[in-house]
C-alpha angles and dihedrals in degrees: 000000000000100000087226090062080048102054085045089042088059092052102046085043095067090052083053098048090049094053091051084051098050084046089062083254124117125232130202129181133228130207085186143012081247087063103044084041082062083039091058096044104040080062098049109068117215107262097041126139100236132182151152165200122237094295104167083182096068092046097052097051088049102251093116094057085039102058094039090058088037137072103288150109097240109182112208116187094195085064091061132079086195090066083171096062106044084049084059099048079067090073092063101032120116102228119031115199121209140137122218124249081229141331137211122245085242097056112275127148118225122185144150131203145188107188089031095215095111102052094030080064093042078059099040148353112047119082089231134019122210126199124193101189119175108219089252088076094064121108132188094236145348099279079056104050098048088047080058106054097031099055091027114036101029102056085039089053101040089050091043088055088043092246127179097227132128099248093064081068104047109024089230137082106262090182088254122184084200115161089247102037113144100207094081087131141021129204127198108190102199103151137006120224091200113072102226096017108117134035135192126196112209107208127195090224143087095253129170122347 
């Protein structure tokens, strides 16, 4: 990473961080995807049920290989025929992984969803839920964050899944009502009821879509 975005990425961490805290929700703040990598598991104690939705963001600072060689119970939907039921297992698990689609610079928690089973966890079920977030995905405010993940992530997503909606061909949302859209739900995370519920990494890296 330019020295120069670091140095900025530090900053406008610390505002982020700030806002999480005023929303009941708890920031940290990553060099390196190796720190945020010792971020994530010192967090997660050995022995905890952990699972996930398609975060990108978890597998590419390591936390994804790391909790599936080491002590815990690491629940993987693609090794399940029953893909359902490990979805639901989600709901129970003690640590609950996901990124954000995009995130205000105050603290606030954009994502869309298809199958809903990823932001309908982030709002209830685990008994944590953590975020690894790169600093591209921050906005300066709501219309910008669901610009953001509505014109970024989405097409992004939906090309990456092979998907037939108008926005893999256009690289933009075109509001579709496409039978595979994947912006069937939208989530805006603002406050957290539960003190020590959700946690957000902050990582100094262009991570995830």
């Amino acid at each position: 990473m330019n020295e120069i975005v670091s140095r900025r990425n530090a900053l406008l961490s610390q505002k982020v961080i700030n806002g999480l805290k005023s929303r009941n929700m708890t920031g940290y703040y990553a060099e390196t995807k190796e720190e945020a990598l010792k971020i994530a598991l010192d967090l997660i104690p050995e022995g905890s049920s952990v699972t996930m939705g398609g975060a990108m963001s978890a597998r590419e600072i390591g936390l994804v290989d790391a909790l599936q060689k080491g002590n815990y119970n690491f629940i993987d939907r693609d090794n399940y025929e029953d893909k359902r039921a490990a979805m639901l297992m989600a709901y129970d698990a003690d640590f609950f992984l996901s990124s954000a689609n995009a995130m205000t610079d105050d603290g606030i928690l954009v994502n869309i969803d298809g199958n809903s089973n990823r932001v309908s966890a982030i709002a209830q079920g685990p008994k944590k839920v953590l975020f690894i977030v790169g600093m591209n995905k921050i906005t300066s405010d709501i219309d910008s964050a669901m610009k953001r993940a509505r014109n970024v992530a989405a097409p992004i997503n939906a090309q990456r899944f092979g998907l037939s909606t108008p926005c893999t061909k256009t690289g933009a949302c075109m509001n579709c009502k496409s039978p595979d859209t994947i912006c069937c739900q939208f989530l805006i995370t603002r406050y957290s009821r539960h003190q020590d519920r959700i946690h957000v990494i902050l990582v100094n890296d262009e991570l995830g879509f």
